[in-house]
Z-matrix of the N, CA and C atoms (Angstrom, degrees):
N
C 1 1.479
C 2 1.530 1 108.21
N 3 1.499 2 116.48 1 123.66
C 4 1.441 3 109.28 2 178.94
C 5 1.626 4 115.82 3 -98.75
N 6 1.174 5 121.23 4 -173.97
C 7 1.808 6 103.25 5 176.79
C 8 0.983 7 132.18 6 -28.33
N 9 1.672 8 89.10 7 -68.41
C 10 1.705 9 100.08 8 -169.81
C 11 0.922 10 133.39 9 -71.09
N 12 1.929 11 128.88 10 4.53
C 13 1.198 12 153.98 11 149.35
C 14 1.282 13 121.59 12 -71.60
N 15 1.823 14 108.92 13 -12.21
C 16 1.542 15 115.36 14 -165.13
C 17 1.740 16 80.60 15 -109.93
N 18 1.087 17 142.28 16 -24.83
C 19 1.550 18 129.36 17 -141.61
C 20 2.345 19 74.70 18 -102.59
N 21 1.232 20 80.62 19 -40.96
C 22 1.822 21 81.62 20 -172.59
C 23 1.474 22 101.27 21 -70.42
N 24 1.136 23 158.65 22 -12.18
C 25 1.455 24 145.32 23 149.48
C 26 1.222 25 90.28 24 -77.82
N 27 1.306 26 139.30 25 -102.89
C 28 1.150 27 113.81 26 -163.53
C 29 1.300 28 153.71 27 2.57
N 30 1.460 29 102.46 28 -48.89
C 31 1.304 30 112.31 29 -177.22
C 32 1.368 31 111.36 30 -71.66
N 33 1.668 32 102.16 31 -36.05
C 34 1.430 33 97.60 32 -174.35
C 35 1.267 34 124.18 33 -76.36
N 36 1.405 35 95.58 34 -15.71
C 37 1.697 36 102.36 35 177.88
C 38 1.709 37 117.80 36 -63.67
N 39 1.538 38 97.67 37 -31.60
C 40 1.509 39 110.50 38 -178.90
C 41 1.580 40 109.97 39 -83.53
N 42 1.195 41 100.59 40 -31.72
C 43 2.012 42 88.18 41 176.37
C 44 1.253 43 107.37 42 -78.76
N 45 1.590 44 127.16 43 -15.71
C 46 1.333 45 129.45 44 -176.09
C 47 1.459 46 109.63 45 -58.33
N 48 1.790 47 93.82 46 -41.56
C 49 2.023 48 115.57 47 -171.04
C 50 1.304 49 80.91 48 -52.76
N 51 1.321 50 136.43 49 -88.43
C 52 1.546 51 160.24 50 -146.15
C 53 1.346 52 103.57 51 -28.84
N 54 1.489 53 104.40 52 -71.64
C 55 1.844 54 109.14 53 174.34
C 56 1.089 55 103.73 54 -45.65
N 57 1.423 56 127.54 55 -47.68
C 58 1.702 57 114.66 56 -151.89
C 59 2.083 58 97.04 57 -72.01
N 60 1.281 59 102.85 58 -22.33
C 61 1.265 60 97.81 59 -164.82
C 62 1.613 61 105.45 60 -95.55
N 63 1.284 62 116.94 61 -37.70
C 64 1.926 63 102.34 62 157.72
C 65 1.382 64 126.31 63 -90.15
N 66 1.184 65 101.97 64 25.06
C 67 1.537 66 120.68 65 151.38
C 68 1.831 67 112.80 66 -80.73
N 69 1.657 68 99.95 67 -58.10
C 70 1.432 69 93.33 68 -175.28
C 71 1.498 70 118.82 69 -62.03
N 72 1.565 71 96.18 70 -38.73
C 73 2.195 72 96.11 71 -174.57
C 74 1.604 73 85.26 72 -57.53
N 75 1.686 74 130.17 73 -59.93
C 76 1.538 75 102.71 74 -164.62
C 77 1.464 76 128.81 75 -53.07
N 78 1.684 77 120.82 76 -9.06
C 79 1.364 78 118.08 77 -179.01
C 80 1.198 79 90.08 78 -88.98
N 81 1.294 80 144.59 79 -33.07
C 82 1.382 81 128.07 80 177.47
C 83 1.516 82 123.63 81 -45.56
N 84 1.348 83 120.84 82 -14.79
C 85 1.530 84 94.88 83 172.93
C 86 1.897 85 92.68 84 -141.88
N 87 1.481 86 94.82 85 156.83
C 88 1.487 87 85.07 86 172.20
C 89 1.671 88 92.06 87 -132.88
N 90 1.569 89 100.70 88 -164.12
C 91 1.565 90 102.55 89 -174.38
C 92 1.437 91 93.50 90 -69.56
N 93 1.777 92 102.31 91 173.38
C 94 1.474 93 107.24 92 147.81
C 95 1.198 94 135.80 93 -97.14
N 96 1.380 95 117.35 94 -127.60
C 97 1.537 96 121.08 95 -173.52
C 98 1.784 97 112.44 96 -62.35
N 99 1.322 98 131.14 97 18.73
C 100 1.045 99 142.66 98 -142.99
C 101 1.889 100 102.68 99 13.26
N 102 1.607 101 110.90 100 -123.91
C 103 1.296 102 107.62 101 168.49
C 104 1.193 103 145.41 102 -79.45
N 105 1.373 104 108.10 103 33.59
C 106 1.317 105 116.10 104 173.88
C 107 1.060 106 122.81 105 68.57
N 108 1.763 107 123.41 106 169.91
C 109 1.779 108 124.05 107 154.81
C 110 1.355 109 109.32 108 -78.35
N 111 1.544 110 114.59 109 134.95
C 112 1.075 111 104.28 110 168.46
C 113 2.147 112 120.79 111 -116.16
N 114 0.861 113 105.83 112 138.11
C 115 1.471 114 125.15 113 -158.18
C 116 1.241 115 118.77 114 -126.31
N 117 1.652 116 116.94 115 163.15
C 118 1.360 117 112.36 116 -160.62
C 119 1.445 118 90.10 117 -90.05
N 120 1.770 119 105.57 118 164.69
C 121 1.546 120 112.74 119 -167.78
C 122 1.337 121 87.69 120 -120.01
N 123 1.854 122 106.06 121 123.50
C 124 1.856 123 105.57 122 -179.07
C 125 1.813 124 81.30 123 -101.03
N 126 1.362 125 129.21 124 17.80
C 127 1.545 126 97.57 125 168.57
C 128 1.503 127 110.01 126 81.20
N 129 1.375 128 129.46 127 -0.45
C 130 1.278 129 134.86 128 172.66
C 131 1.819 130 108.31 129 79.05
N 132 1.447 131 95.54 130 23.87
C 133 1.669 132 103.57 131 169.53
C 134 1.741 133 125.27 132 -67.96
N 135 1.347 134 76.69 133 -35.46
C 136 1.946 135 84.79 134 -167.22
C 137 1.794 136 99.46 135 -83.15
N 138 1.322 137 107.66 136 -21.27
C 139 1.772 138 133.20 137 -161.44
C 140 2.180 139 89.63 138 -25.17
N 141 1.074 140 118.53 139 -55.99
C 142 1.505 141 138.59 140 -166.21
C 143 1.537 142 104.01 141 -80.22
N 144 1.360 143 130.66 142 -14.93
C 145 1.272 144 106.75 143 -164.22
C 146 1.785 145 112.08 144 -106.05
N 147 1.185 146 99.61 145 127.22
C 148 1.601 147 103.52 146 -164.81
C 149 1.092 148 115.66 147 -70.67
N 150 1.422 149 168.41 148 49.21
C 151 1.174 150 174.76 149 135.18
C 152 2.032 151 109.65 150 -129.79
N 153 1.502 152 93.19 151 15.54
C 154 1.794 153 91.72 152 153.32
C 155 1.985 154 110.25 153 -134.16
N 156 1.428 155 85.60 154 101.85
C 157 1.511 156 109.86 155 152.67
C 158 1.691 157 136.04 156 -51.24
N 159 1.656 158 93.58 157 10.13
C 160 1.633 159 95.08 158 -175.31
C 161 1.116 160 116.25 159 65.99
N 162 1.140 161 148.06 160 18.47
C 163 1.408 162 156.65 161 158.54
C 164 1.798 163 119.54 162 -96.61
N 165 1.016 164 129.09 163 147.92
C 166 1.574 165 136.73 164 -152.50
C 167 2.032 166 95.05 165 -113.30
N 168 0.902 167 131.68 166 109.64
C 169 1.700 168 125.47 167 170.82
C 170 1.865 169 98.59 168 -63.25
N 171 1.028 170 99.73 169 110.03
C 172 1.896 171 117.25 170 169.52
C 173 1.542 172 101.00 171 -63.17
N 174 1.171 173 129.80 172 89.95
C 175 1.488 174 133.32 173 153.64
C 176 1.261 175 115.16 174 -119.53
N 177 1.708 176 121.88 175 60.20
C 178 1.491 177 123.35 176 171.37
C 179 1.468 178 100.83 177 -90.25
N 180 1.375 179 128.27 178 -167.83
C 181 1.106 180 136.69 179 165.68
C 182 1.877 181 109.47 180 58.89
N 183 1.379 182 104.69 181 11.42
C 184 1.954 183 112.51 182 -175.47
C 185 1.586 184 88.94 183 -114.01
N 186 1.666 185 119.28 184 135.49
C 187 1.333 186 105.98 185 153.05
C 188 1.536 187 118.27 186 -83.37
N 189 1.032 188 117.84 187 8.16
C 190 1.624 189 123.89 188 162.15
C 191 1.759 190 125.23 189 -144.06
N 192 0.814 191 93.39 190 142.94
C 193 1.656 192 115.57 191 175.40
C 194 1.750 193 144.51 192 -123.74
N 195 1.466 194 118.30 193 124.46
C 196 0.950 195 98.78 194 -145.69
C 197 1.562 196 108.43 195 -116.74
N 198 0.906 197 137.12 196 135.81
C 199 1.734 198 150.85 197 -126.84
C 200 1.930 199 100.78 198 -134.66
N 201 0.891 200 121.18 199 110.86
C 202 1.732 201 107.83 200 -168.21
C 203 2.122 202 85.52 201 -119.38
N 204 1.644 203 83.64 202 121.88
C 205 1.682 204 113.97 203 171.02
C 206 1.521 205 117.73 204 -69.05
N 207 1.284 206 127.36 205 90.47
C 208 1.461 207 103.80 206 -170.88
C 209 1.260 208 121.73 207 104.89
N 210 1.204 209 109.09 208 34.57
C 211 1.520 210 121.45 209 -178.94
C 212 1.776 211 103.43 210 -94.07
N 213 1.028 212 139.40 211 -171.12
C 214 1.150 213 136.02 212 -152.22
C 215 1.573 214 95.70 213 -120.28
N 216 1.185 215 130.45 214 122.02
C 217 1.625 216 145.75 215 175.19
C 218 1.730 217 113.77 216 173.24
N 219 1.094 218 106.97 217 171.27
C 220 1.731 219 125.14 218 -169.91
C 221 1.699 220 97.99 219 34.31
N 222 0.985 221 120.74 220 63.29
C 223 1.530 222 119.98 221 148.81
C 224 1.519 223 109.31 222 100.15
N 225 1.247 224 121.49 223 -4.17
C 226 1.597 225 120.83 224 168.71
C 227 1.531 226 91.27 225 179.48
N 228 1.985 227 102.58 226 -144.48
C 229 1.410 228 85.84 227 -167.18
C 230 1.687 229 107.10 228 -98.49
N 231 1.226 230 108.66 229 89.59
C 232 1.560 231 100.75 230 -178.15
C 233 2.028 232 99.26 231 -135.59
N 234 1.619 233 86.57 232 79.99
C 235 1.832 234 71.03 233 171.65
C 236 1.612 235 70.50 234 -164.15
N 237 1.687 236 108.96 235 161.04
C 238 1.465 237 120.14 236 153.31
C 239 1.600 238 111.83 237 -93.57
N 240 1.272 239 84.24 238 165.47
C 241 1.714 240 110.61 239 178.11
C 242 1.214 241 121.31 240 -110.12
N 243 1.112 242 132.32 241 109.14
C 244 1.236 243 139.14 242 -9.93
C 245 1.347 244 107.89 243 -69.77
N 246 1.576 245 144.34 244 119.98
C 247 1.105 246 128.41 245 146.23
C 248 1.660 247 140.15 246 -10.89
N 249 1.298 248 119.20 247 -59.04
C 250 1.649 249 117.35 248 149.20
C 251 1.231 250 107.72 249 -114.87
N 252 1.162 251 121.71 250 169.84
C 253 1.937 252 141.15 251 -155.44
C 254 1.540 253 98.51 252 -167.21
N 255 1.599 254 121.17 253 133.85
C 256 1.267 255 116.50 254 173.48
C 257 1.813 256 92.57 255 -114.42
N 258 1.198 257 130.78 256 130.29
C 259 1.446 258 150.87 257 -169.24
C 260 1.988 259 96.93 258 -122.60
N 261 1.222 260 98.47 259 148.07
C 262 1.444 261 115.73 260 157.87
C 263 1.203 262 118.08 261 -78.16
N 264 1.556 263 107.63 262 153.80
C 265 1.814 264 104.03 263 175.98
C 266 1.372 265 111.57 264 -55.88
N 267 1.501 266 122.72 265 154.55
C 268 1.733 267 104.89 266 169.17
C 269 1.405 268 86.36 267 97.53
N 270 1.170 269 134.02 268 -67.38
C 271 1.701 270 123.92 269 -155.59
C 272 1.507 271 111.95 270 -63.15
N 273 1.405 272 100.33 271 148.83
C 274 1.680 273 106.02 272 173.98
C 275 1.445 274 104.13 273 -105.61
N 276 1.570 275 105.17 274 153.20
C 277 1.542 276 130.20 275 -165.54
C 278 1.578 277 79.83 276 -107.65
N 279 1.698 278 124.41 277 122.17
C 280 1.504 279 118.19 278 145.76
C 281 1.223 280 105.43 279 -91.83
N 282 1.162 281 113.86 280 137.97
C 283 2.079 282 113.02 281 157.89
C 284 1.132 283 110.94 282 -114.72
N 285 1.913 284 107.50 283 124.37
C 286 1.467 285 112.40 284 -148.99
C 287 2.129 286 74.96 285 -123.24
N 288 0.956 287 123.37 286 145.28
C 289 1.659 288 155.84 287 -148.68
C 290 1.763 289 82.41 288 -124.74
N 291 1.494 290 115.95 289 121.36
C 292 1.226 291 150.66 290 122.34
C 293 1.478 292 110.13 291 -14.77
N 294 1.409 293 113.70 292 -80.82
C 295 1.116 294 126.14 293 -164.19
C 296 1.511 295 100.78 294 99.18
N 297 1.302 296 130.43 295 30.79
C 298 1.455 297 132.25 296 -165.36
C 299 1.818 298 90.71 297 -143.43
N 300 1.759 299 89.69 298 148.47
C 301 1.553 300 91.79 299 173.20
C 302 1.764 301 106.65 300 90.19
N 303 1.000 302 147.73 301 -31.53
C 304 1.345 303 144.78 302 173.08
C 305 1.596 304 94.31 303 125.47
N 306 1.311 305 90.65 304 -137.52
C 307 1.870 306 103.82 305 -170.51
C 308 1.298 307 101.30 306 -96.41
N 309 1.520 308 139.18 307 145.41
C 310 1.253 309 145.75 308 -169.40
C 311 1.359 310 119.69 309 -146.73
N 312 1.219 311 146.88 310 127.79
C 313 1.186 312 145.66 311 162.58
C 314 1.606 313 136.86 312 -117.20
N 315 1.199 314 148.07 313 168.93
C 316 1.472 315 135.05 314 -164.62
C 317 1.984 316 98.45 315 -129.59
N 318 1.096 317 82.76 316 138.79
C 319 1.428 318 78.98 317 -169.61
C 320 1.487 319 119.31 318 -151.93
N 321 1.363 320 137.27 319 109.51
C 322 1.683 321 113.14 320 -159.64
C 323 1.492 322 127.90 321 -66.34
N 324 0.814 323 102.63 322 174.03
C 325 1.330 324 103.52 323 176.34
C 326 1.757 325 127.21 324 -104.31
N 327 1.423 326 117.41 325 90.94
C 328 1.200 327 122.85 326 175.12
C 329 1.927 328 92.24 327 112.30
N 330 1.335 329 106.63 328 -124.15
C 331 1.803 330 98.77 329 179.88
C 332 1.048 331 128.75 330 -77.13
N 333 1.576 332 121.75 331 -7.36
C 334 1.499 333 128.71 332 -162.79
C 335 1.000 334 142.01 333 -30.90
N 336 1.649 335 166.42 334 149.11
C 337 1.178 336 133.71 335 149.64
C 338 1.602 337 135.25 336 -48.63
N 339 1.059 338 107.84 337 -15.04
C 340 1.655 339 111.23 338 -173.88
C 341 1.559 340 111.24 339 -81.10
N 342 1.251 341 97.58 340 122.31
C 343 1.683 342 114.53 341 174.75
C 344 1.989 343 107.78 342 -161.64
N 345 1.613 344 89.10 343 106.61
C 346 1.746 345 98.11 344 162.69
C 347 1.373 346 121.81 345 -104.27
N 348 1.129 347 101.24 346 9.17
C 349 1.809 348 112.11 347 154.83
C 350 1.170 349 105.84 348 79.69
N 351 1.547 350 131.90 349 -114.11
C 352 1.757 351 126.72 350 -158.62
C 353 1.544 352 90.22 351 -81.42
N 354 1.205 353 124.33 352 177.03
C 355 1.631 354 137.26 353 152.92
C 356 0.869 355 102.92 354 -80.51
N 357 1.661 356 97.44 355 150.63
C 358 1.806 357 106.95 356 177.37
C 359 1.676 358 95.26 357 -148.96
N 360 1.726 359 98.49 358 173.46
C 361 1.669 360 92.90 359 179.53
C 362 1.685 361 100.25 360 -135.62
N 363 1.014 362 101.65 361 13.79
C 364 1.467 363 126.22 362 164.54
C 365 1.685 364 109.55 363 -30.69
N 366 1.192 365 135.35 364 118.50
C 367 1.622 366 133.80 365 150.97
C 368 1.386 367 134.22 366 -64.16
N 369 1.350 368 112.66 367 98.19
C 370 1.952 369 114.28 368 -173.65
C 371 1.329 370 90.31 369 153.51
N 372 1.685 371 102.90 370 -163.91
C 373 1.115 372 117.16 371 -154.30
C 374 1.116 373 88.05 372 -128.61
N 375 1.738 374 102.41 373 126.97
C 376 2.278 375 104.06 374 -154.54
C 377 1.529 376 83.22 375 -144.85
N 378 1.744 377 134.26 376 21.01
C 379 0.928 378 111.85 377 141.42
C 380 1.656 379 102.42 378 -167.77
N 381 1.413 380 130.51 379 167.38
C 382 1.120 381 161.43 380 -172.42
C 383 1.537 382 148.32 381 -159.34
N 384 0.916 383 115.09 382 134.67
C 385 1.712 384 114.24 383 -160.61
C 386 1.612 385 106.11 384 -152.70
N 387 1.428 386 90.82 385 131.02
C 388 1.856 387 111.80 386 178.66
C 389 1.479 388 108.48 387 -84.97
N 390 1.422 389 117.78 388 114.27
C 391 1.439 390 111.51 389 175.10
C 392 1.674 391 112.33 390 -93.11
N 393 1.398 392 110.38 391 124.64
C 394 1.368 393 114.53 392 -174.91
C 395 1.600 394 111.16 393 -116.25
N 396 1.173 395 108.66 394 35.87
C 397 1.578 396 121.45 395 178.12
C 398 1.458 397 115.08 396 -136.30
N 399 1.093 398 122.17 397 179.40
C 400 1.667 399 113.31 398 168.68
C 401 1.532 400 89.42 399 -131.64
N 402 1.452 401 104.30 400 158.55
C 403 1.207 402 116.19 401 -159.34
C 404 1.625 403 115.26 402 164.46
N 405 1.421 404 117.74 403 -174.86
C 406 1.273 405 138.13 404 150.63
C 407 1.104 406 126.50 405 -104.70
N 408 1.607 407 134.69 406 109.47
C 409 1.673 408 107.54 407 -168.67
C 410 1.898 409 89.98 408 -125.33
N 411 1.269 410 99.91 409 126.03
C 412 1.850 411 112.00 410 165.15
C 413 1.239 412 118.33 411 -102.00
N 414 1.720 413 92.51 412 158.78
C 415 2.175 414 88.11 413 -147.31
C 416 1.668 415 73.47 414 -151.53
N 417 1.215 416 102.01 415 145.70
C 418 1.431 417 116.39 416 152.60
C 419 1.494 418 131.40 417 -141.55
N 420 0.942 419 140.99 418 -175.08
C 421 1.577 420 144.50 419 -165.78
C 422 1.344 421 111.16 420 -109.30
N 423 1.343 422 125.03 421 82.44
C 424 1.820 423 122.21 422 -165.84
C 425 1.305 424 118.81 423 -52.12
N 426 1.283 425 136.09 424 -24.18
C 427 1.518 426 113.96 425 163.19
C 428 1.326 427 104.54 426 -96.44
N 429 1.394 428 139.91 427 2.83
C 430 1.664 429 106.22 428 163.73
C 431 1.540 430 113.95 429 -132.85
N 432 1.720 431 97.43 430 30.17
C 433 1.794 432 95.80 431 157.45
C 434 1.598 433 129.12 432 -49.31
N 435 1.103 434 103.32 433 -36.90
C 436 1.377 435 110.91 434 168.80
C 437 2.108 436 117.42 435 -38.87
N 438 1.636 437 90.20 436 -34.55
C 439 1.192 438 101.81 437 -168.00
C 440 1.845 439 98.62 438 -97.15
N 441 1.207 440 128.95 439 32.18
C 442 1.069 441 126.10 440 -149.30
C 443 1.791 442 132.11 441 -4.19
N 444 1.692 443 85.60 442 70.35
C 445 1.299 444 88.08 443 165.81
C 446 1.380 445 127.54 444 -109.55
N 447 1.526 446 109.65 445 90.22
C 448 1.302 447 145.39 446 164.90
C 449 1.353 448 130.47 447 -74.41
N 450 1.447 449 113.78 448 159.19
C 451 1.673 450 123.97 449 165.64
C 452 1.581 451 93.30 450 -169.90
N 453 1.573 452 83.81 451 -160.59
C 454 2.015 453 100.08 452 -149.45
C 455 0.931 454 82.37 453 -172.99
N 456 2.082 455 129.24 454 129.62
C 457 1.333 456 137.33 455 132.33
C 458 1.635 457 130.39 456 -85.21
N 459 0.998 458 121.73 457 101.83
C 460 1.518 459 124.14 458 175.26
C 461 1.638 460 121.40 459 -72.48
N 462 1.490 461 99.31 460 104.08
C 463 1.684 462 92.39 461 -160.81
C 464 1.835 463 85.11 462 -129.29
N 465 1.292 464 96.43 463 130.17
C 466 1.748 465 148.52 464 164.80
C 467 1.239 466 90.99 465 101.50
N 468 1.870 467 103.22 466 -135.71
C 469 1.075 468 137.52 467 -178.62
C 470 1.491 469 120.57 468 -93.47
N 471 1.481 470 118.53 469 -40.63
C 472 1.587 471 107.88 470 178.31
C 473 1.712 472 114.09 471 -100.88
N 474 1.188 473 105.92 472 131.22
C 475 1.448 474 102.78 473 -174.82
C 476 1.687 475 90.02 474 -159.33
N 477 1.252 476 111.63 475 -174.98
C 478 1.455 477 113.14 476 166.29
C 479 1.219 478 119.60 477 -106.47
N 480 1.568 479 119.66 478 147.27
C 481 1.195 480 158.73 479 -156.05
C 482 0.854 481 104.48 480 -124.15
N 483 2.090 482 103.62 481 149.55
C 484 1.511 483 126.03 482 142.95
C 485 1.310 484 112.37 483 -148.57
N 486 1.253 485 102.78 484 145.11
C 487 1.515 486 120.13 485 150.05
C 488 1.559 487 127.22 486 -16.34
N 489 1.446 488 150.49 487 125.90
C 490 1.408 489 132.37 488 153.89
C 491 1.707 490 103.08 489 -139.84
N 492 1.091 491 105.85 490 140.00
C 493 1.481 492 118.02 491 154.07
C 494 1.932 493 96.81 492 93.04
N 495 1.395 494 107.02 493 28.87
C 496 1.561 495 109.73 494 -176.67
C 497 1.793 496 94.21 495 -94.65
N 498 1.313 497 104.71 496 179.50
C 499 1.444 498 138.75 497 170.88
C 500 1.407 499 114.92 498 139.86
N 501 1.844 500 95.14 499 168.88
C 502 1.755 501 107.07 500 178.97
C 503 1.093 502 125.26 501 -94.27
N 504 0.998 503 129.16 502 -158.61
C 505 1.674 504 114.66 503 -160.06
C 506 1.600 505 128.25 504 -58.33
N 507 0.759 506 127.90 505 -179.81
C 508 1.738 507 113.44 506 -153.38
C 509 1.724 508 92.81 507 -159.75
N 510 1.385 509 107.82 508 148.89
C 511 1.432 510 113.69 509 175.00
C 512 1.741 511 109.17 510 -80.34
N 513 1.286 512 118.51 511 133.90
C 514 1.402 513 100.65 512 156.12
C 515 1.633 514 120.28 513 -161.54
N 516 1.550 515 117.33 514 151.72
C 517 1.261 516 111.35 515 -157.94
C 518 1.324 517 126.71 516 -40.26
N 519 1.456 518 129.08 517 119.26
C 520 1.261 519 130.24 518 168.55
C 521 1.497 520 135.28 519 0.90
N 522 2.217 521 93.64 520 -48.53
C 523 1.598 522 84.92 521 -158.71
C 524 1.989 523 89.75 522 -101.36
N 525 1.184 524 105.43 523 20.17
C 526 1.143 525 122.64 524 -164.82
C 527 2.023 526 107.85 525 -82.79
N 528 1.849 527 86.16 526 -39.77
C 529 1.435 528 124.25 527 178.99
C 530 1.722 529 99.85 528 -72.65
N 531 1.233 530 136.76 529 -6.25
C 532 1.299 531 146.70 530 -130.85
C 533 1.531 532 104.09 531 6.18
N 534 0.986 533 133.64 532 105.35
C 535 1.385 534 161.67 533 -169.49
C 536 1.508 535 111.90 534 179.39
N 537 1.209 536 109.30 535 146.12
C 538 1.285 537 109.83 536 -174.67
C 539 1.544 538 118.80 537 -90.24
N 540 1.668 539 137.35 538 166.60
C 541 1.804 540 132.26 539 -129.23
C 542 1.985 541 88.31 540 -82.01
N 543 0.967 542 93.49 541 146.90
C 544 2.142 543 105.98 542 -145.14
C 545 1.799 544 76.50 543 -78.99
N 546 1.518 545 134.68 544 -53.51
C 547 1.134 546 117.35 545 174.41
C 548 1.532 547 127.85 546 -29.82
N 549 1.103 548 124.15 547 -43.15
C 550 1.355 549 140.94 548 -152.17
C 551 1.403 550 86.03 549 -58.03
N 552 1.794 551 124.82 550 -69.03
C 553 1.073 552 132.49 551 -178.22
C 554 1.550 553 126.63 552 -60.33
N 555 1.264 554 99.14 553 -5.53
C 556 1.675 555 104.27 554 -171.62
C 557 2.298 556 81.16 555 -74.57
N 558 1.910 557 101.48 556 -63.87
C 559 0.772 558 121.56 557 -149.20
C 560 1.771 559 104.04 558 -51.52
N 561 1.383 560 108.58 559 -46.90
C 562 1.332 561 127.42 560 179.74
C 563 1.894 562 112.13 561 -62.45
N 564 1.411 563 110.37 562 0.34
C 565 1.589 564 119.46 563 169.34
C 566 1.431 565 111.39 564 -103.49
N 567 1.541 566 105.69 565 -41.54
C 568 1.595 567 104.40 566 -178.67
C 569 1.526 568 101.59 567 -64.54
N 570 1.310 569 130.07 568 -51.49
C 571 1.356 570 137.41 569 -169.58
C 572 1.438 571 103.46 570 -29.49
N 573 1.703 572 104.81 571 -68.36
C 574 1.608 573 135.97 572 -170.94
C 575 1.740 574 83.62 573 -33.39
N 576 1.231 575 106.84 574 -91.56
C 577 1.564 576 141.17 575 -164.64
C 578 2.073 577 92.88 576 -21.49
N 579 1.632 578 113.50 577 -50.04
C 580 1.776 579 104.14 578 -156.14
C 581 1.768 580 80.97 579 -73.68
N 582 1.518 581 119.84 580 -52.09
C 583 1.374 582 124.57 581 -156.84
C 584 1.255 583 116.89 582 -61.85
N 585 1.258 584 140.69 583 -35.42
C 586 1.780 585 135.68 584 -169.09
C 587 1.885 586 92.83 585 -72.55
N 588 1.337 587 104.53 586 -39.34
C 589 1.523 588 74.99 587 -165.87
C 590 1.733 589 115.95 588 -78.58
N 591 1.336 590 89.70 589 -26.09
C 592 1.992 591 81.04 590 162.16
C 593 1.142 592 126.94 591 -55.21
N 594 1.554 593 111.12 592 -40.07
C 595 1.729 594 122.04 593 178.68
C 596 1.571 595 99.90 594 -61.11
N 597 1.143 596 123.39 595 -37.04
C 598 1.544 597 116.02 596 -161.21
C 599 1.311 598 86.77 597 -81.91
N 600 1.993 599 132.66 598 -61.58
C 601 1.093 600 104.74 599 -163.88
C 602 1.695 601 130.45 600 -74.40
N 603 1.588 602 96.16 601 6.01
C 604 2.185 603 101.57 602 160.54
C 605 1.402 604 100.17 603 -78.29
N 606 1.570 605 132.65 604 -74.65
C 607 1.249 606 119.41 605 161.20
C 608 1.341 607 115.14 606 1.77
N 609 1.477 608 138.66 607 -117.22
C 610 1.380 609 141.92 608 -165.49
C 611 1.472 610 114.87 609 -39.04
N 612 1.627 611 137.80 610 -35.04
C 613 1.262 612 141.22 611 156.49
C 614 1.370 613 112.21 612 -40.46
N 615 1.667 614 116.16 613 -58.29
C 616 1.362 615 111.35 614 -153.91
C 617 1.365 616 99.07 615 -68.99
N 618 1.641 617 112.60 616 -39.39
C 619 1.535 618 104.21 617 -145.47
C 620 1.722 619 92.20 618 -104.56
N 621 1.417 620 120.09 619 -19.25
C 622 1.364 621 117.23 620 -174.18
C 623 1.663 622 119.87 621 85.32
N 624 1.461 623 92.53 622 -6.50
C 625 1.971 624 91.32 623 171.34
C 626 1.193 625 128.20 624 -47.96
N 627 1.746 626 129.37 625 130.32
C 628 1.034 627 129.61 626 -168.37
C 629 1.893 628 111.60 627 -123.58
N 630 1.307 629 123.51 628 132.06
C 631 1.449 630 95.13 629 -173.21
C 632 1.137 631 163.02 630 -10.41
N 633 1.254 632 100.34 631 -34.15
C 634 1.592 633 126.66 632 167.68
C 635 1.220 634 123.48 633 -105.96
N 636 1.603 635 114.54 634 19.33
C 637 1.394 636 125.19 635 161.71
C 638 1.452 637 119.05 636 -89.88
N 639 1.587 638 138.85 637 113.43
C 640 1.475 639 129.80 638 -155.28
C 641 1.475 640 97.29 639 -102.07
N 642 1.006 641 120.54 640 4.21
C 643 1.883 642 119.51 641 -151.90
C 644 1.205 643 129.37 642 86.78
N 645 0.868 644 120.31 643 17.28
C 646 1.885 645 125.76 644 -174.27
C 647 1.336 646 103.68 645 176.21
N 648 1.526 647 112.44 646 159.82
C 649 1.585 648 131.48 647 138.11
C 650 1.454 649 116.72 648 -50.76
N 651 1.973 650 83.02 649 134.79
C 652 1.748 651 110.25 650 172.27
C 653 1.349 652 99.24 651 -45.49
């Protein structure tokens, strides 16, 4: 093998290191959550109320639904059940009363349709309402808002939304990437990089090849 056969393995041996090593930083990260879950936006209403987990109760496809007054959350029984409910247009919301918690009522919040008028502590279902819009509608319980006892019905298809659990690319462990630990290859390039040129300069010592030496006589 004369130089320029040694500088040409070489080289390739060293761009080989290179790939292997911006290969590994690229397994180091992949995308993230691409676009996320997307979910109804109560506006950070429910944000306080302790018996909602951020989750929506799926009751489409029911022409009725049933809403329990006085279920047990924020400090006794002052929360509904389910806190939010997504309903179809057309469907009716009953709100059926515990009988727990004192007197309670449902009531919207700001223009809404929902109004059951005085509080009561009555057991059954002492009020109901047909939603014929799509939307978000927030309701609370007038003597124990204080205690945020809240909910929200999500009825049809258009209402407002958000995004959760999105972002862009994200770091994550190597062997996680299944690729093997991204150092290894950093380390296994620098190595390449100190060693060829020692090998080349034993090469030219031992044998004395000089550029214009091909391996043989013209």
């Amino acid at each position: 093998m004369n130089r320029r056969e040694f500088v040409r393995t070489a080289g390739g041996a060293a761009g080989a290191a290179a790939t292997l090593s911006a290969t590994g930083a690229a397994a180091a990260q992949e995308e993230g959550g691409g676009g996320g879950e997307t979910v109804p936006d109560y506006g950070g209403f429910l944000d306080q109320v302790s018996n909602f987990d951020g989750s929506t109760a799926d009751a489409t496809g029911q022409d009725t639904a049933t809403v329990e007054v006085g279920v047990k959350a924020n400090g006794g029984a002052f929360g509904f059940g389910p806190p939010a409910i997504h309903v179809d247009n057309g469907a009716t919301v009953q709100f059926e009363w515990t009988g727990n918690g004192g007197g309670h009522n449902v009531v919207s919040k700001g223009d809404g349709p929902l109004d059951s008028g005085s509080s009561t502590s009555s057991a059954g279902v002492n009020y109901e309402h047909t939603f014929e819009e799509d939307g978000i509608y927030p309701y609370y319980c007038s003597p124990h808002q204080g205690l945020n006892m809240k909910g929200a019905v999500v009825v049809g298809e258009e209402y407002a939304t958000q995004t959760i659990g999105g972002g862009g690319p994200v770091e994550v462990a190597p062997h996680e990437a299944g690729v093997p630990i991204q150092p290894h290859y950093v380390g296994f390039g620098a190595g390449l990089a100190v060693i060829i040129p020692l090998i080349f300069t034993f090469f030219q010592l031992k044998y004395g090849e000089s550029p214009h030496t091909s391996g043989g006589n013209n």
